[in-house]
C-alpha positions as CSV (number, residue, x, y, z in Angstrom):
1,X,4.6,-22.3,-13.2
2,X,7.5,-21.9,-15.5
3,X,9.1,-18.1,-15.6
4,X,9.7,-16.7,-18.7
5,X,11.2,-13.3,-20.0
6,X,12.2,-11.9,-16.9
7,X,16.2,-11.2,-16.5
8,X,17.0,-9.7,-13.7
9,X,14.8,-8.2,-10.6
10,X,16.5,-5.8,-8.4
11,X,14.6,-3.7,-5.5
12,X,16.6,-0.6,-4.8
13,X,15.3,1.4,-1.8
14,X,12.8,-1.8,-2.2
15,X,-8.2,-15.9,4.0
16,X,-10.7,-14.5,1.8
17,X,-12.0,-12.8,-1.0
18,X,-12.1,-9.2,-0.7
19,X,-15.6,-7.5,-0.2
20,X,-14.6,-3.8,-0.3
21,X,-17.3,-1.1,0.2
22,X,-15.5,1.3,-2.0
23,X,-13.4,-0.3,-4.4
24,X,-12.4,0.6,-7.9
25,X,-9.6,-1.0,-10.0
26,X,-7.1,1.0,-12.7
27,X,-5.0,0.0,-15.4
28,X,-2.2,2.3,-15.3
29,X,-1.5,3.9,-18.4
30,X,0.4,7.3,-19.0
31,X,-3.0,8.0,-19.4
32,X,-4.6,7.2,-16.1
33,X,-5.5,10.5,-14.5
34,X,-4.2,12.3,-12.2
35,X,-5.4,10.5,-9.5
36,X,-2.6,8.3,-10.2
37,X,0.1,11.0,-10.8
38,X,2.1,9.2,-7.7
39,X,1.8,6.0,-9.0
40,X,3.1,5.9,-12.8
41,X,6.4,4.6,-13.5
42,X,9.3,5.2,-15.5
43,X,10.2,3.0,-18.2
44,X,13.7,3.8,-20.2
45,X,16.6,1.8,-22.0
46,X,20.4,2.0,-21.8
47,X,22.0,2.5,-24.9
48,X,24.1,-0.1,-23.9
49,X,22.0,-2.3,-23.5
50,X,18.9,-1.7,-26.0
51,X,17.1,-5.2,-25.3
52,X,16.6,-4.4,-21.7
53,X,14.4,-2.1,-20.5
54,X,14.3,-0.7,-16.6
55,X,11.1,-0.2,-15.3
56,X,10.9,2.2,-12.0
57,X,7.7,1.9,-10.3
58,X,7.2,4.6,-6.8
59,X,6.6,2.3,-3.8
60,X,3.9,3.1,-1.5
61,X,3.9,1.8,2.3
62,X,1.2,0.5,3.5
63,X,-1.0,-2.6,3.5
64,X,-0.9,-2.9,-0.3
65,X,1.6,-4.7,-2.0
66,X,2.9,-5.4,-5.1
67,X,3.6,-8.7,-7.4
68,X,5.1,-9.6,-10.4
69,X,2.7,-11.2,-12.9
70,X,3.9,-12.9,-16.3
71,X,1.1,-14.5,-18.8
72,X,2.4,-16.4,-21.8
73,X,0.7,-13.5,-24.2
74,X,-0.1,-9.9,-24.1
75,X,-3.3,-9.9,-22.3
76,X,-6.5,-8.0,-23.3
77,X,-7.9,-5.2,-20.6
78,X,-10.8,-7.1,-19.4
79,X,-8.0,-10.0,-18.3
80,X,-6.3,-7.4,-16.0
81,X,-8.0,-7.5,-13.2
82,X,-5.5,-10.0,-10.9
83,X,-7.2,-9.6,-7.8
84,X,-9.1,-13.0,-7.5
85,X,-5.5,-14.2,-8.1
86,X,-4.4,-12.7,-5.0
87,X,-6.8,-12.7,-2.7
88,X,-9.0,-15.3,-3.4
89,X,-6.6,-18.9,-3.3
90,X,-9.3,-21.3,-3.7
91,X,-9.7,-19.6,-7.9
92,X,-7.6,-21.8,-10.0
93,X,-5.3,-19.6,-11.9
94,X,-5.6,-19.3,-15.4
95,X,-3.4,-21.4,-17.7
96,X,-1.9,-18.3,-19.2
97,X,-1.2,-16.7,-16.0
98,X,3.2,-18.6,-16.1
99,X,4.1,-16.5,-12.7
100,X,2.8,-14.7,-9.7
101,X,5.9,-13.2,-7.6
102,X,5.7,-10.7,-4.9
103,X,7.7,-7.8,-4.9
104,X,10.0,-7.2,-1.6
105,X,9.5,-3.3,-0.5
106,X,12.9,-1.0,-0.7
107,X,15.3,-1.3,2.1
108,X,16.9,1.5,4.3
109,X,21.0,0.7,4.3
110,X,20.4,-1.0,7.9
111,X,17.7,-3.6,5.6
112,X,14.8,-1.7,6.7
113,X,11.9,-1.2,4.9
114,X,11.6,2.3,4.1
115,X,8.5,4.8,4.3
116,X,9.3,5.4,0.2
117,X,11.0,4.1,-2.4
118,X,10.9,2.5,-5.8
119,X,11.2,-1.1,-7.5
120,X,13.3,-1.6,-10.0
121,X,12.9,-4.1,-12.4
122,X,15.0,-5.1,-15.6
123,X,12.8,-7.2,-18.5
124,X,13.6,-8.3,-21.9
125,X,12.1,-5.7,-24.2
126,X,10.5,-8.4,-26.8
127,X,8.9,-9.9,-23.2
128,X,7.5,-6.4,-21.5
129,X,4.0,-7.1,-23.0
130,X,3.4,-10.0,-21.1
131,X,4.6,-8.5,-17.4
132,X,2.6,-6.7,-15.5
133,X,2.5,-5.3,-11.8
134,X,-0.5,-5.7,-9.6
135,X,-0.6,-3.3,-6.1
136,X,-3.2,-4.5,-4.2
137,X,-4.0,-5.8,-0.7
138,X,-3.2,-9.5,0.0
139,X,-6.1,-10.3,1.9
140,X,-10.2,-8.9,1.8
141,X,-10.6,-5.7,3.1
142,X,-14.1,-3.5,3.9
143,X,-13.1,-0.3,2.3
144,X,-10.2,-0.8,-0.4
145,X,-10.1,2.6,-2.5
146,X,-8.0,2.0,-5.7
147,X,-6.1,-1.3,-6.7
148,X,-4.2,-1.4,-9.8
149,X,-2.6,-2.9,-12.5
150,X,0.1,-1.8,-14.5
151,X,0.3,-2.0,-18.4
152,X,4.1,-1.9,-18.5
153,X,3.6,-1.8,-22.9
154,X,1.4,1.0,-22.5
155,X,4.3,2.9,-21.5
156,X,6.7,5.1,-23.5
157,X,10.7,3.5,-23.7
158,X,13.0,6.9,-22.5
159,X,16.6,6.4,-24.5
160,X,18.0,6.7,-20.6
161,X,17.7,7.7,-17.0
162,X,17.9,11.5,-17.5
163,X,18.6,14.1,-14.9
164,X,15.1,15.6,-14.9
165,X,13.5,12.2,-14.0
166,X,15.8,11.6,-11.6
167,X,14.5,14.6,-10.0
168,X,11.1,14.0,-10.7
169,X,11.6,10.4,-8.7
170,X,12.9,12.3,-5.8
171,X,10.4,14.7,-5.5
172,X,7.9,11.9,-5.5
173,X,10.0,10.2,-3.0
174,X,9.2,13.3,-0.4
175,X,6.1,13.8,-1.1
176,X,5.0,10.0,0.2
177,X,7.8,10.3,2.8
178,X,5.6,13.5,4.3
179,X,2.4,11.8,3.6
180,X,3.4,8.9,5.9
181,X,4.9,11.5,8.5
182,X,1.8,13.3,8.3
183,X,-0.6,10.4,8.6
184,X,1.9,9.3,12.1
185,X,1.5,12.9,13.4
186,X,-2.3,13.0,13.0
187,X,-2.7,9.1,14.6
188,X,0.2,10.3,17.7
189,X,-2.1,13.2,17.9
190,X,-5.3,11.3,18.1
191,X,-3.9,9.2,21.2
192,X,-3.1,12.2,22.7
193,X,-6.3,14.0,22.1
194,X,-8.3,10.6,23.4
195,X,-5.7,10.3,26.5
196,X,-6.5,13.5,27.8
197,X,-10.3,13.3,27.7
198,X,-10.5,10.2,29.5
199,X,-8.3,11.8,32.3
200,X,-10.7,14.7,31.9
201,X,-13.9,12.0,32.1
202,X,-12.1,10.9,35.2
203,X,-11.7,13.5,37.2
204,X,-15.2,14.8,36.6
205,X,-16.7,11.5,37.7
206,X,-14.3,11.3,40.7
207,X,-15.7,15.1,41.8
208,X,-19.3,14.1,41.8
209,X,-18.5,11.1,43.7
210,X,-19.8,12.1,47.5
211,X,-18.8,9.4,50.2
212,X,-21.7,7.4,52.0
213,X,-23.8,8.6,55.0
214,X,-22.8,6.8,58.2
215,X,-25.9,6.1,59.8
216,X,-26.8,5.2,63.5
217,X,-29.5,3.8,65.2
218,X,-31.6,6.3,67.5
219,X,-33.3,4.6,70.8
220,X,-36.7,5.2,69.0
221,X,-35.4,3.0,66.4
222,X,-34.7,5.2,63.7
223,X,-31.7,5.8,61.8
224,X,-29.7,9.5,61.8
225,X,-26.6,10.4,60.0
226,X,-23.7,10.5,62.7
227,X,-22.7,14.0,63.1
């Protein structure tokens, strides 16, 4: 697949088909909800550079990841759904689908993925209809809550990286950094709470344990428990 319209991709901070229980898939738009408040992007242009436009999408650690996805035409919303593209290999891809690339998760300075983050990525303006992200998992799952798509076009272009968003992102950035520290203190806690009653278990079975009667034979043949 040939790659088109994509000039730079820069990451900053960084089987078989899916049968999910609960599942439902969103095209992010500013106007998605706010169920998806932690999930829109920013999308602005240096005035420097007009033709380019930076696209900031919050990254989420975890099982789902993220791809790249270029189609040779702005693509309708009933075409938006990319998840038989990802999980399911044996689909051939469509012939307006040009590239699929995965995006690499933000890296601590020691090259360490990190809890949160964002992914940067610089696109031709004239191209941004025809990119979109996908976040989703790469492989089936029984229960997969919310996949998404991103409509990068459906997004407002910000003149430049202003102060306010840049405090916006870093409020977002703790909030998923304490949602991951939260979600290891409540599975720590849970081997805790499940190591302690099977020591408890234990020690309730070993106190109703009572040891074995020694018996003897008596000369009228029958048996007695030695004194």
């Amino acid at each position: 697949m040939k790659f088109i319209g994509l000039l730079f991709l820069c990451v900053i901070t960084g089987t078989q088909p899916a049968a999910a229980i609960y599942s439902q898939f969103v095209i992010m738009t500013p106007d998605a909800g706010r169920a998806q408040a932690d999930f829109q992007p920013w999308l602005y242009s240096d005035k420097k550079q007009p033709e380019i436009v930076t696209v900031v999408v919050p990254f989420h650690k975890g099982m789902k990841k993220y791809w790249l996805i270029t189609a040779s035409h702005a693509l309708k919303d009933d075409q938006l759904d990319f998840r038989p593209l990802i999980t399911a290999s044996y689909k051939p891809i469509p012939k307006y689908i040009t590239s699929i690339i995965p995006l690499s998760p933000p890296l601590d300075d020691l090259g360490q993925p990190q809890t949160a983050g964002f992914i940067i990525i610089k696109i031709r303006k004239d191209d941004l209809a025809r990119h979109y992200i996908h976040h989703d998992f790469a492989v089936g799952v029984d229960d997969g809550g919310y996949y998404r798509t991103y409509n990068l076009s459906s997004y407002p272009i910000g003149k430049q990286f202003d102060g306010v968003r840049d405090r916006g992102m870093e409020l977002s950035r703790a909030k998923r950094q304490d949602e991951v520290q939260k979600l290891k203190r409540n599975h720590e806690a849970s081997i805790e709470f499940n190591k302690a009653l099977r020591e408890k278990q234990k020690r309730a079975q070993d106190a109703t344990k009572q040891p074995a009667p020694d018996l003897q034979v008596s000369p009228d043949g029958g048996q007695s428990a030695k004194p």
